[in-house]
PDB file of N, CA, C and O in Angstrom:
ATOM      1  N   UNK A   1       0.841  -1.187   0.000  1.00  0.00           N
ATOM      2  CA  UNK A   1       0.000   0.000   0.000  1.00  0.00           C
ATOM      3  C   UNK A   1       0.886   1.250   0.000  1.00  0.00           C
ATOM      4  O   UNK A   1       1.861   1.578   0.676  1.00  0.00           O
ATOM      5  N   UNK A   2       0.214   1.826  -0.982  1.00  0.00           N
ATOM      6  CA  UNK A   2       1.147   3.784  -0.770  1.00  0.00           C
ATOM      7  C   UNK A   2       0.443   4.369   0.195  1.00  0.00           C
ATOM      8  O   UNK A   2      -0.545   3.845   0.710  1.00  0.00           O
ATOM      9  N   UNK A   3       0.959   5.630   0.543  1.00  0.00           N
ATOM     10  CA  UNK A   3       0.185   6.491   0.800  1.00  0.00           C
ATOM     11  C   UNK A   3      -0.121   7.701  -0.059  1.00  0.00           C
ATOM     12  O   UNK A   3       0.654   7.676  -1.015  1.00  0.00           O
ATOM     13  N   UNK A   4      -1.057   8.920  -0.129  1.00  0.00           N
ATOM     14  CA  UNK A   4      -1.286   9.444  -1.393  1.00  0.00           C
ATOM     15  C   UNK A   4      -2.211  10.687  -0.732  1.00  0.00           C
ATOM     16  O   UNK A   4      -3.391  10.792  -0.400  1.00  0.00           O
ATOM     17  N   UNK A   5      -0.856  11.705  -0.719  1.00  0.00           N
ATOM     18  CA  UNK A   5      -2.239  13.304  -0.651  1.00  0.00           C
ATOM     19  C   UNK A   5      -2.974  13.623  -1.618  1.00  0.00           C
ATOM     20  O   UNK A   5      -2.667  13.964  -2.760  1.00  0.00           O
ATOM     21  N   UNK A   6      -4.271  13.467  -0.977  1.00  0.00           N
ATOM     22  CA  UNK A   6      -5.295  13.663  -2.396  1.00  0.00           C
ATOM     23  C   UNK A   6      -6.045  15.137  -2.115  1.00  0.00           C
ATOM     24  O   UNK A   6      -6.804  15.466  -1.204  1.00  0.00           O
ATOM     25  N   UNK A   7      -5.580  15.817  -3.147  1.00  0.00           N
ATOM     26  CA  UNK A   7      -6.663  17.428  -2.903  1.00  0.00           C
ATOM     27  C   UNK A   7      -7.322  17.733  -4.191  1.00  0.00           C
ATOM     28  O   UNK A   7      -7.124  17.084  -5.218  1.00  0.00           O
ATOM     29  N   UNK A   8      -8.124  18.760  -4.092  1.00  0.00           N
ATOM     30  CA  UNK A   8      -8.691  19.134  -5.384  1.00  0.00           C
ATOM     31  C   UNK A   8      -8.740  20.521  -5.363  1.00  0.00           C
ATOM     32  O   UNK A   8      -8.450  21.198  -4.377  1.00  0.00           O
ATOM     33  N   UNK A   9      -9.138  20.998  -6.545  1.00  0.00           N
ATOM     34  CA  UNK A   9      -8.784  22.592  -6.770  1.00  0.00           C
ATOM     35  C   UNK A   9     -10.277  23.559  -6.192  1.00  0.00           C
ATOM     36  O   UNK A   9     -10.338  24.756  -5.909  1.00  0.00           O
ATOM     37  N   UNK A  10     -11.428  22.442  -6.163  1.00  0.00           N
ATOM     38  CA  UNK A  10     -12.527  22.953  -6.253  1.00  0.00           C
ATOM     39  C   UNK A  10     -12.583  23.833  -4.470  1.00  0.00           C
ATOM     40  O   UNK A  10     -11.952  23.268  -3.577  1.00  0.00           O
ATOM     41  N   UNK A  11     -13.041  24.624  -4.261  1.00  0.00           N
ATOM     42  CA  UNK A  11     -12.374  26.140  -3.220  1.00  0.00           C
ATOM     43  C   UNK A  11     -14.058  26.477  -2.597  1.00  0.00           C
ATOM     44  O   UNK A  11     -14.634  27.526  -2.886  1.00  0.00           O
ATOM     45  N   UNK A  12     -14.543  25.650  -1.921  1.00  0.00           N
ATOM     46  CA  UNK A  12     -15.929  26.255  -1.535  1.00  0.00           C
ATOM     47  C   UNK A  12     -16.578  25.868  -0.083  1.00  0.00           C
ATOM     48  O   UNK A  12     -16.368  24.698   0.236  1.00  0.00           O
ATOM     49  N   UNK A  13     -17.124  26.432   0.595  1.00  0.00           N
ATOM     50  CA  UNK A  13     -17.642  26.261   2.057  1.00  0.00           C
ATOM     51  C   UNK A  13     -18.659  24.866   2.052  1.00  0.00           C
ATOM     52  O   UNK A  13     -19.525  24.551   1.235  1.00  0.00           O
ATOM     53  N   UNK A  14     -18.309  24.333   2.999  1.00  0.00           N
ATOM     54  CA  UNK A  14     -18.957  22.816   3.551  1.00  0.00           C
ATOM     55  C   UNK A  14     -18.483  21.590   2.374  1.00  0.00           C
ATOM     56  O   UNK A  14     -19.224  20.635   2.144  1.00  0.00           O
ATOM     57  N   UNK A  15     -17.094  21.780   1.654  1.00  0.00           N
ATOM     58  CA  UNK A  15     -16.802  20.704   1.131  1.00  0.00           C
ATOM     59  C   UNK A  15     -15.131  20.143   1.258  1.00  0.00           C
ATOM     60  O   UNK A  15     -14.312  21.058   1.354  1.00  0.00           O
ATOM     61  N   UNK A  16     -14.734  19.137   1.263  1.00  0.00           N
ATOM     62  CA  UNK A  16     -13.689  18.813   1.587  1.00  0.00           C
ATOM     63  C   UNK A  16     -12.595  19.149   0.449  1.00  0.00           C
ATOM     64  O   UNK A  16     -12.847  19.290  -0.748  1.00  0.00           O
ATOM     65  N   UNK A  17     -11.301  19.250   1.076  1.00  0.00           N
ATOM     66  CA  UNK A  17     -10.481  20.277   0.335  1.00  0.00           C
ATOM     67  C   UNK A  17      -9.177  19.386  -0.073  1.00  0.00           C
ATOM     68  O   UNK A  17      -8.557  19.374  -1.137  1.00  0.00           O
ATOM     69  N   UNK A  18      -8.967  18.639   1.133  1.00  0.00           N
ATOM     70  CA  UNK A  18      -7.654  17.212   0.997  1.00  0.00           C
ATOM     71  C   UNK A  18      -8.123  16.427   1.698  1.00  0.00           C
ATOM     72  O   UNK A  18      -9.169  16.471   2.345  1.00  0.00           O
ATOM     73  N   UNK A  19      -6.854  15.139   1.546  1.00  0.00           N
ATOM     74  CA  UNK A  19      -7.456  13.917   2.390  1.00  0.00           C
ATOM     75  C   UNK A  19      -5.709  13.256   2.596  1.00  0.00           C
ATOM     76  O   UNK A  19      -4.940  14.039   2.039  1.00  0.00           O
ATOM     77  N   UNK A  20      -5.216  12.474   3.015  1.00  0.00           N
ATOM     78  CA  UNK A  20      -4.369  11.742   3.246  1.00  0.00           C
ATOM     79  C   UNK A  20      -4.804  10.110   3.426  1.00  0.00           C
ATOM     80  O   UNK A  20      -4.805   9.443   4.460  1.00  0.00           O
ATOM     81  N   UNK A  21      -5.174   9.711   2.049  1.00  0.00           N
ATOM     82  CA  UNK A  21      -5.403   8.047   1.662  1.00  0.00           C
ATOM     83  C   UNK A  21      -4.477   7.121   1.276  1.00  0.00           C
ATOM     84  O   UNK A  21      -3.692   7.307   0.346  1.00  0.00           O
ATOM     85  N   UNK A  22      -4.546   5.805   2.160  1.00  0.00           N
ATOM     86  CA  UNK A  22      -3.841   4.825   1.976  1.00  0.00           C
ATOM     87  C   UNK A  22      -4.521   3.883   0.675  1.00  0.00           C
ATOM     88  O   UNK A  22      -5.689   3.501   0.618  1.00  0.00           O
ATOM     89  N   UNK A  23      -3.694   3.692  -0.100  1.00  0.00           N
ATOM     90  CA  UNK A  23      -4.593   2.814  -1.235  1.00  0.00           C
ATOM     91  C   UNK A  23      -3.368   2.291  -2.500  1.00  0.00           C
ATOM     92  O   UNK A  23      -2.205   2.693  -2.465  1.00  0.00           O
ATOM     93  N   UNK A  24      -3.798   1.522  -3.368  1.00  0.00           N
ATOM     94  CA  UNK A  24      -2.737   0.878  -4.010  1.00  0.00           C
ATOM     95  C   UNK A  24      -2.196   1.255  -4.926  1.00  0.00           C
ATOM     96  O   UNK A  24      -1.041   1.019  -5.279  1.00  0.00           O
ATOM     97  N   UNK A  25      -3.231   2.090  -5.567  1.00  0.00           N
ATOM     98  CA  UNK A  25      -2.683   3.614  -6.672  1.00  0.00           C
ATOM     99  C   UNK A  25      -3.204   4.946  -6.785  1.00  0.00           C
ATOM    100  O   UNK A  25      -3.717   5.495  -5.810  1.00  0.00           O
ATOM    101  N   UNK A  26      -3.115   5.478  -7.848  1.00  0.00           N
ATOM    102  CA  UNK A  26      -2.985   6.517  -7.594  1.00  0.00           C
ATOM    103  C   UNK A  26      -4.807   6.899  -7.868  1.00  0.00           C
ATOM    104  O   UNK A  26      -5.461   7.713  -7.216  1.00  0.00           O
ATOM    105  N   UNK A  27      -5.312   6.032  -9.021  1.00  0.00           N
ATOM    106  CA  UNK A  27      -6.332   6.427  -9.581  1.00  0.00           C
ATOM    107  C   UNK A  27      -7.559   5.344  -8.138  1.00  0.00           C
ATOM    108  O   UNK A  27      -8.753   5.603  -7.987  1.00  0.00           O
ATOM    109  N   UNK A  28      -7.173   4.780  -7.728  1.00  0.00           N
ATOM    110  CA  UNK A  28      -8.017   4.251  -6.146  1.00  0.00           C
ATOM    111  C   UNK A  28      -8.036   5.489  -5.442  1.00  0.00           C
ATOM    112  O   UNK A  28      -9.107   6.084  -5.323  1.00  0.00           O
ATOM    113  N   UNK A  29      -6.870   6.003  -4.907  1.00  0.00           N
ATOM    114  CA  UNK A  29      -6.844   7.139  -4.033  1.00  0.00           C
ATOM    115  C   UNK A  29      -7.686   7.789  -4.227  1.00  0.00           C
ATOM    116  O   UNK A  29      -8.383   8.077  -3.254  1.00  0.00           O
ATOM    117  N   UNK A  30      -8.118   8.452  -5.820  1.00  0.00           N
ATOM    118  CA  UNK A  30      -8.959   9.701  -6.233  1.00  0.00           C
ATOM    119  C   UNK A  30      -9.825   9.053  -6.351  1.00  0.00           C
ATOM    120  O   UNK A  30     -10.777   9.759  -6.021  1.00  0.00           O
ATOM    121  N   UNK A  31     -10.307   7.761  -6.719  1.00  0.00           N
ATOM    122  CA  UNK A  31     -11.703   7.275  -6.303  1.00  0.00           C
ATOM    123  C   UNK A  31     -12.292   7.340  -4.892  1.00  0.00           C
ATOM    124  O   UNK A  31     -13.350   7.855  -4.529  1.00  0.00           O
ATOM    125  N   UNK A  32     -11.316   6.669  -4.149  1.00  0.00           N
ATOM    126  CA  UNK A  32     -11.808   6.920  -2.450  1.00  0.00           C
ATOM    127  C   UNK A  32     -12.000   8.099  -2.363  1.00  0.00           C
ATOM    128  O   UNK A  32     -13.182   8.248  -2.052  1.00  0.00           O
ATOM    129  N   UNK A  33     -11.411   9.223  -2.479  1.00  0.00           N
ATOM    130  CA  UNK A  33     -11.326  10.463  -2.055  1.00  0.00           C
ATOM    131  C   UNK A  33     -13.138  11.260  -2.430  1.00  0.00           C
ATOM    132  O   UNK A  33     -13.934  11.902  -1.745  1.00  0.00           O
ATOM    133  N   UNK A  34     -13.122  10.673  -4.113  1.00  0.00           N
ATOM    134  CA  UNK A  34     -14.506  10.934  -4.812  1.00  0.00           C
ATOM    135  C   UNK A  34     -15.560  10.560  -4.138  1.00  0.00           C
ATOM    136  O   UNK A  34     -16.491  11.305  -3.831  1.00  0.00           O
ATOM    137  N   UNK A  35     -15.423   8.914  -3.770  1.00  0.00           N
ATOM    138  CA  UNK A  35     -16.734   8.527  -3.296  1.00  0.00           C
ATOM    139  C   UNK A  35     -16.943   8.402  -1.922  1.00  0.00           C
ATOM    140  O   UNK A  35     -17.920   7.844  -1.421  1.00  0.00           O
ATOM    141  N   UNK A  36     -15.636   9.143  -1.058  1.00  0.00           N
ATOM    142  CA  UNK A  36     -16.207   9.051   0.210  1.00  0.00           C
ATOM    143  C   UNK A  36     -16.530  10.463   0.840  1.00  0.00           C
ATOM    144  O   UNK A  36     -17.374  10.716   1.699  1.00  0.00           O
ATOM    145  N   UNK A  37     -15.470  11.500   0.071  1.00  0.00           N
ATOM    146  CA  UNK A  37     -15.770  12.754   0.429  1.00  0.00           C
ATOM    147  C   UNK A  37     -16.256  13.851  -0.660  1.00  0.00           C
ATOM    148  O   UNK A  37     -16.336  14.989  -0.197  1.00  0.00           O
ATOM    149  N   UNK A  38     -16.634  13.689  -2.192  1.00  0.00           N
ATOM    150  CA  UNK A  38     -17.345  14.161  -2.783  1.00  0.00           C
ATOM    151  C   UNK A  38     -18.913  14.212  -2.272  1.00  0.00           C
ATOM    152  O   UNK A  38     -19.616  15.186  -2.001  1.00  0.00           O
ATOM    153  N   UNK A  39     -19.234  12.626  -2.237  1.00  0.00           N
ATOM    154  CA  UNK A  39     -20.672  12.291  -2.260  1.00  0.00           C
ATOM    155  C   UNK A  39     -20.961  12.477  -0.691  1.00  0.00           C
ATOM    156  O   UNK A  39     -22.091  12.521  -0.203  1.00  0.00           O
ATOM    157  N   UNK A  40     -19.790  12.575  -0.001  1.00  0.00           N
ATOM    158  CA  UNK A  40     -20.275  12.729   1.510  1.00  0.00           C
ATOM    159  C   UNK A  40     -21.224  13.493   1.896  1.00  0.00           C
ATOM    160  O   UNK A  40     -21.110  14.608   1.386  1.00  0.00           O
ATOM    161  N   UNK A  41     -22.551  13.343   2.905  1.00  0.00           N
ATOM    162  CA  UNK A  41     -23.203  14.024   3.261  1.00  0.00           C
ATOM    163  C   UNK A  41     -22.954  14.926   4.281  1.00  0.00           C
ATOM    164  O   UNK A  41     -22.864  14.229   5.292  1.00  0.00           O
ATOM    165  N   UNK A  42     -22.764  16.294   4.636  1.00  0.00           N
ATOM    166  CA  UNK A  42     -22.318  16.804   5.585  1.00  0.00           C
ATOM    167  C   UNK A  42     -22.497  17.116   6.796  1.00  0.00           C
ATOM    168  O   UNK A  42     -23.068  18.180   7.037  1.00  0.00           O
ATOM    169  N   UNK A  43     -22.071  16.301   7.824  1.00  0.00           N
ATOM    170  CA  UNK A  43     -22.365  16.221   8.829  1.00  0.00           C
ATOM    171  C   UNK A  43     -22.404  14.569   9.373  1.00  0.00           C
ATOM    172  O   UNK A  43     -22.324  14.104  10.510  1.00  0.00           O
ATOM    173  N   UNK A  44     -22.539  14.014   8.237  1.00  0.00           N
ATOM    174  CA  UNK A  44     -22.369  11.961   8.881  1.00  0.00           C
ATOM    175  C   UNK A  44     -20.877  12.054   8.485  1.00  0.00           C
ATOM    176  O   UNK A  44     -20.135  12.824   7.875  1.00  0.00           O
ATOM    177  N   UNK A  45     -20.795  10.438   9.389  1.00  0.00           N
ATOM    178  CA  UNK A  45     -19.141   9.850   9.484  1.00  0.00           C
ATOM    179  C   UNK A  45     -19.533   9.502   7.670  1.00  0.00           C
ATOM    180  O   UNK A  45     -20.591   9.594   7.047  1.00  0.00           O
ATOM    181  N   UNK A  46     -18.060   9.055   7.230  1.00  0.00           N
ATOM    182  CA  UNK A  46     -17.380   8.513   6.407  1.00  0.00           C
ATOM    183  C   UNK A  46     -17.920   7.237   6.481  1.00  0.00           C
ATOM    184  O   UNK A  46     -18.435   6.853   7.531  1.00  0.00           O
ATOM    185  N   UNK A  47     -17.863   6.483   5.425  1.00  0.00           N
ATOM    186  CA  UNK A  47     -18.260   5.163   5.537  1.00  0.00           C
ATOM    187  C   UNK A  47     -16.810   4.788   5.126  1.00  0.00           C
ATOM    188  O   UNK A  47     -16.021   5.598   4.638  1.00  0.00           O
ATOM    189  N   UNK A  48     -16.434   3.000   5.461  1.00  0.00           N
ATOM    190  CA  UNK A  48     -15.436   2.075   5.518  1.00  0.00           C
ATOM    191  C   UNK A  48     -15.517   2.165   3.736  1.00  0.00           C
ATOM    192  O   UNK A  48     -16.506   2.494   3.082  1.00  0.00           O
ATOM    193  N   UNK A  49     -14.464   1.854   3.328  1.00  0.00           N
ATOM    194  CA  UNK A  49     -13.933   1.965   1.713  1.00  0.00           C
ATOM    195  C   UNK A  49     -14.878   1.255   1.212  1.00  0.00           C
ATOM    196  O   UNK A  49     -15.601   1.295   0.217  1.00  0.00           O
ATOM    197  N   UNK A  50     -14.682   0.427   2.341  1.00  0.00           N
ATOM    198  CA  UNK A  50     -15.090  -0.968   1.134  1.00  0.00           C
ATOM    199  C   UNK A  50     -16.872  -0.921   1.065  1.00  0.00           C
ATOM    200  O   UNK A  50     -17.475  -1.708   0.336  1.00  0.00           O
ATOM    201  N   UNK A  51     -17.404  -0.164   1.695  1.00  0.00           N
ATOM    202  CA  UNK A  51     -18.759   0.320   1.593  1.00  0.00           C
ATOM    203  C   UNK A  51     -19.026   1.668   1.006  1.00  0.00           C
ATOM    204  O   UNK A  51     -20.085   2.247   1.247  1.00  0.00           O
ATOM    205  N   UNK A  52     -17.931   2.284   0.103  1.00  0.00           N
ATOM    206  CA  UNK A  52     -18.156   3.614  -0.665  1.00  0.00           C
ATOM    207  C   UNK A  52     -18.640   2.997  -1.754  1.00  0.00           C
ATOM    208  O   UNK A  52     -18.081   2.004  -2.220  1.00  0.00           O
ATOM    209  N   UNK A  53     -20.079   3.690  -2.441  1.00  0.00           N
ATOM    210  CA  UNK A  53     -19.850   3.805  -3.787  1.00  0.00           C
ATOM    211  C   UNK A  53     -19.450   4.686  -4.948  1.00  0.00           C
ATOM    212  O   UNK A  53     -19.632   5.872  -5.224  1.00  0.00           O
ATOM    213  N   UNK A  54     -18.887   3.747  -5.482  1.00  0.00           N
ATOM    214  CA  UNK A  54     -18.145   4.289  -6.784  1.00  0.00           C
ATOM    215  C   UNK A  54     -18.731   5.092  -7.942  1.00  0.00           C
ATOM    216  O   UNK A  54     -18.090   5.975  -8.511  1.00  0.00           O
ATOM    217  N   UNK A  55     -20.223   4.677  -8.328  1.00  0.00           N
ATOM    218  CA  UNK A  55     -21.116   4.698  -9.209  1.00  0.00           C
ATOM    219  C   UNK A  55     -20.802   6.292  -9.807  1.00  0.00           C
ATOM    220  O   UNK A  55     -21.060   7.177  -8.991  1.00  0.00           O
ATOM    221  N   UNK A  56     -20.421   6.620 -10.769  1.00  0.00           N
ATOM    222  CA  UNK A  56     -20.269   7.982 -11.595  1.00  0.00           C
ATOM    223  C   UNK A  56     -19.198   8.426 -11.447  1.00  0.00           C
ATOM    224  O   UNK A  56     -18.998   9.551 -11.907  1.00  0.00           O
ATOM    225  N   UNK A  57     -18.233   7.805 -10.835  1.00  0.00           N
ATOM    226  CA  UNK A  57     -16.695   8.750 -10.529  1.00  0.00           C
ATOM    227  C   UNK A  57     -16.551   8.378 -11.750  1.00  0.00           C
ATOM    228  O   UNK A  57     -16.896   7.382 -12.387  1.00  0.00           O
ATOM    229  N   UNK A  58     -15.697   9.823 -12.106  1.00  0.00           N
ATOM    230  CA  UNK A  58     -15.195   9.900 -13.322  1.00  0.00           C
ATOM    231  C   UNK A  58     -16.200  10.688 -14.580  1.00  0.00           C
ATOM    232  O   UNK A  58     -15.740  11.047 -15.664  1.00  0.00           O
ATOM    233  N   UNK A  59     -17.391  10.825 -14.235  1.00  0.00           N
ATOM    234  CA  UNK A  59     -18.597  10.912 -15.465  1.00  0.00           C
ATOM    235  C   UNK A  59     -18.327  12.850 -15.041  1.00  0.00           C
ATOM    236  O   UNK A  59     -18.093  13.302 -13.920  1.00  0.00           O
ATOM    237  N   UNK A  60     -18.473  13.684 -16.412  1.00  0.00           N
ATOM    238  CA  UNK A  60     -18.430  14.927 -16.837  1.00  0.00           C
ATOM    239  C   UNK A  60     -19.239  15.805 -15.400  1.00  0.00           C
ATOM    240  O   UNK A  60     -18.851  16.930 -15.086  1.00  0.00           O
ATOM    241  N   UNK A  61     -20.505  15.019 -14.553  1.00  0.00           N
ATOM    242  CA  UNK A  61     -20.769  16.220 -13.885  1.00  0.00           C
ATOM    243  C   UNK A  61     -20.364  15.281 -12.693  1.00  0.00           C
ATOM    244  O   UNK A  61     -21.416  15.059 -12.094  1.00  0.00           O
ATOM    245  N   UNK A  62     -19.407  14.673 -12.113  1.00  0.00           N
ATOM    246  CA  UNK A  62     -19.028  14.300 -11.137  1.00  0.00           C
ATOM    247  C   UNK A  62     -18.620  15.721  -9.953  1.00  0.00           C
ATOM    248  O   UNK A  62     -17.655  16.454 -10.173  1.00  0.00           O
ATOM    249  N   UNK A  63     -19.190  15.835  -9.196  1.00  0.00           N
ATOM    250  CA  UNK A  63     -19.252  17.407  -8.452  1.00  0.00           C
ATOM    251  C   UNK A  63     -17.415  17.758  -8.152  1.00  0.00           C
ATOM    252  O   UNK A  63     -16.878  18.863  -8.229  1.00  0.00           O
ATOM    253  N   UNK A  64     -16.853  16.632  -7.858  1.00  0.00           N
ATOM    254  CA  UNK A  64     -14.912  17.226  -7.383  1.00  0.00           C
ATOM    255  C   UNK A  64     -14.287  16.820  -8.304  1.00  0.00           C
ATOM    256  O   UNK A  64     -14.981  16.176  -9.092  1.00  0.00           O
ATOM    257  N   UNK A  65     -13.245  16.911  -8.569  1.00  0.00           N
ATOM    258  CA  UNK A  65     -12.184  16.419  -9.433  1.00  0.00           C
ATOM    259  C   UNK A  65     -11.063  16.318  -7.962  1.00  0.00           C
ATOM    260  O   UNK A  65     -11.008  17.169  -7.075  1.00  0.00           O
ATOM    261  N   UNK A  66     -10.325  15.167  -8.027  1.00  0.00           N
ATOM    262  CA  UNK A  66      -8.856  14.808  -7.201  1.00  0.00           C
ATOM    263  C   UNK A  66      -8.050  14.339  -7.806  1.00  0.00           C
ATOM    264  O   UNK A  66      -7.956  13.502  -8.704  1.00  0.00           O
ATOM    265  N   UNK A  67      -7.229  15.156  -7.053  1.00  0.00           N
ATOM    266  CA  UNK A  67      -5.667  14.673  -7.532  1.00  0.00           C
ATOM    267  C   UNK A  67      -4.950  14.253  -6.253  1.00  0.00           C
ATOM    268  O   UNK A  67      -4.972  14.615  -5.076  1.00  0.00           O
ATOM    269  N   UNK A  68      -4.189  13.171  -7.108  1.00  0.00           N
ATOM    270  CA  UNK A  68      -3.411  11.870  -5.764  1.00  0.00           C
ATOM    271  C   UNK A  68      -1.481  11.998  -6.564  1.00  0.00           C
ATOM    272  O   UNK A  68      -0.850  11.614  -7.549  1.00  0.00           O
ATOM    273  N   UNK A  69      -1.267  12.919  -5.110  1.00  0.00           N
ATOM    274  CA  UNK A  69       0.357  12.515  -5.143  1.00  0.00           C
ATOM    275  C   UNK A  69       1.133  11.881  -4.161  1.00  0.00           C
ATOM    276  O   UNK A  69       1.305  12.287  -3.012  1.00  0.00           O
ATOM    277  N   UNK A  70       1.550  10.961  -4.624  1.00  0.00           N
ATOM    278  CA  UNK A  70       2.386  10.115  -3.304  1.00  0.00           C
ATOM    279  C   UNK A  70       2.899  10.673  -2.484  1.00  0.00           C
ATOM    280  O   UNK A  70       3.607  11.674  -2.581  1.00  0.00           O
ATOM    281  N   UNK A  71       2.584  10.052  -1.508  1.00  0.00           N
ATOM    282  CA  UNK A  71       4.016  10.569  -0.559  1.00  0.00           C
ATOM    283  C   UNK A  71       4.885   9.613   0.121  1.00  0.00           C
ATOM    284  O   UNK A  71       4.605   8.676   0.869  1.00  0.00           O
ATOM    285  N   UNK A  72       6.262  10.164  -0.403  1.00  0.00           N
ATOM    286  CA  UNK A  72       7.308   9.429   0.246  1.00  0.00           C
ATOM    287  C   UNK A  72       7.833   9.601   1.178  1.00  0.00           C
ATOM    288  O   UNK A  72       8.447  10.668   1.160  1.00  0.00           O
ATOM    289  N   UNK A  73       7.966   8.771   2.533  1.00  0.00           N
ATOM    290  CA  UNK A  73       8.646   9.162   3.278  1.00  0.00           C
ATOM    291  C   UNK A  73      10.126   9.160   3.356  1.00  0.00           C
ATOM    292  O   UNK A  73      10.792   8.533   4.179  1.00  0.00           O
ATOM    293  N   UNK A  74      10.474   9.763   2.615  1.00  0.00           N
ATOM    294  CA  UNK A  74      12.419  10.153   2.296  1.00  0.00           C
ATOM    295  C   UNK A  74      13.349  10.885   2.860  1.00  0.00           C
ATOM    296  O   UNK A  74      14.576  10.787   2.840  1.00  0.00           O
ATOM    297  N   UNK A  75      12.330  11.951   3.583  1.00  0.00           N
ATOM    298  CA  UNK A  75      12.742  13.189   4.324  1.00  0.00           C
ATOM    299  C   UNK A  75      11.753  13.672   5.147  1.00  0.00           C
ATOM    300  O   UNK A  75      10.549  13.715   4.895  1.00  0.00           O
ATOM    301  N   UNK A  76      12.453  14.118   6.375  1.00  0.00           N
ATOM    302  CA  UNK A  76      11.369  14.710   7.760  1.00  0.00           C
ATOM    303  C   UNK A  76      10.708  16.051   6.859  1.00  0.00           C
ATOM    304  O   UNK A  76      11.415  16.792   6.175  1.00  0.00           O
ATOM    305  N   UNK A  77       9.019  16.218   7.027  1.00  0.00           N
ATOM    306  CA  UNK A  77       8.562  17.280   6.425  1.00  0.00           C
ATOM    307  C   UNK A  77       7.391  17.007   7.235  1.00  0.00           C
ATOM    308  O   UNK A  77       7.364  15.989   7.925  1.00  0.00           O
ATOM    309  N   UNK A  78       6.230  17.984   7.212  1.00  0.00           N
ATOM    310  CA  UNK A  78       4.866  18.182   7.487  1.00  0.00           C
ATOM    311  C   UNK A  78       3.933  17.496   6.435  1.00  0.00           C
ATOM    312  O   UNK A  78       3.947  17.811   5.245  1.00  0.00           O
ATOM    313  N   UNK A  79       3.275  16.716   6.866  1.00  0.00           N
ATOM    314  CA  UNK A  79       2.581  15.863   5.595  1.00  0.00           C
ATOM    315  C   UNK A  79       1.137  16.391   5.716  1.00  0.00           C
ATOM    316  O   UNK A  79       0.441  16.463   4.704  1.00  0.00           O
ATOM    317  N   UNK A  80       0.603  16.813   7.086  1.00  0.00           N
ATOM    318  CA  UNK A  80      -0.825  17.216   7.401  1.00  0.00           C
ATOM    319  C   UNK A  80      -0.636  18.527   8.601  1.00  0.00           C
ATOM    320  O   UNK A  80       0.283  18.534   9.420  1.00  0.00           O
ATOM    321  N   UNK A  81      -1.120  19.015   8.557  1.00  0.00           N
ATOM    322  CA  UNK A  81      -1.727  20.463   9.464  1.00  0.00           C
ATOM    323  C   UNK A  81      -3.088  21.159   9.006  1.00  0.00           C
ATOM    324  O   UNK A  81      -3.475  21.508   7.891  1.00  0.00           O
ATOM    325  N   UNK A  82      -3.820  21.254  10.590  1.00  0.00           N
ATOM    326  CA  UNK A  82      -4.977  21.920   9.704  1.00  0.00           C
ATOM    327  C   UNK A  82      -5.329  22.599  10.651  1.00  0.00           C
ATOM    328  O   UNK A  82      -5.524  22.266  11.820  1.00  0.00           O
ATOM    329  N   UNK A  83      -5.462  24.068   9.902  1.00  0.00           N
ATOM    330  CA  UNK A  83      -5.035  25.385  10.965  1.00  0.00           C
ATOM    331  C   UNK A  83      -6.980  25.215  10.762  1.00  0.00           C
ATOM    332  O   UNK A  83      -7.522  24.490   9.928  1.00  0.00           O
ATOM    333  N   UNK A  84      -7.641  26.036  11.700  1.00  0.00           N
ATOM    334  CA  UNK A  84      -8.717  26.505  11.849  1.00  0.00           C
ATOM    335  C   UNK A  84      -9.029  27.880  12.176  1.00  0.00           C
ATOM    336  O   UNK A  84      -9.094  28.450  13.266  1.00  0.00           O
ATOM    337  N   UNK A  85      -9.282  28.452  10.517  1.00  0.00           N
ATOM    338  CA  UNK A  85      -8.952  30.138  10.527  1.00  0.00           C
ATOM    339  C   UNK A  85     -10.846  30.103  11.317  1.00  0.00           C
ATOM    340  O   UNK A  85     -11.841  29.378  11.332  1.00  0.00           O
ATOM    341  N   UNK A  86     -10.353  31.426  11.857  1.00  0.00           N
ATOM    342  CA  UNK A  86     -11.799  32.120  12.634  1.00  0.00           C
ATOM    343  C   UNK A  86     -11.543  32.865  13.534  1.00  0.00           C
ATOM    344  O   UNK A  86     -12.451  33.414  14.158  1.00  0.00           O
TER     345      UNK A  86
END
């Protein structure tokens, strides 16, 4: 298993912005990412992977687009922080 920061460009209130997913590539990562925190309802838990559905990731009005870049652990760095502006 990799691990894989997955973010998207899309910039708007009550939707998720990154994620830090374990998964086997790159195009899983941005599926998990799609079908657990695109379609997420806001305010319930996450469901277990293996109970996300997949159904439309990928199709033209899919609401997020993600992008999954590995991360290596090669060198000491900050992989997650999440400031809470207010």
């Amino acid at each position: 298993m990799k691990t894989w920061l997955v973010t998207t460009d899309d910039d708007e209130y009550d939707m998720f912005q990154a994620a830090i997913i374990v998964a086997d590539s790159k195009i899983k990562a941005e599926m998990i990412a799609w079908a657990g925190l695109t379609q997420h309802k806001w305010g319930e838990s996450i469901a277990e992977v293996d109970q996300l559905n997949f159904d439309g990731f990928g199709k033209p009005d899919a609401l997020q687009e993600w992008h999954a870049e590995e991360i290596k652990p090669n060198k000491e760095k900050i992989v997650w922080a999440d400031f809470n502006a207010g």
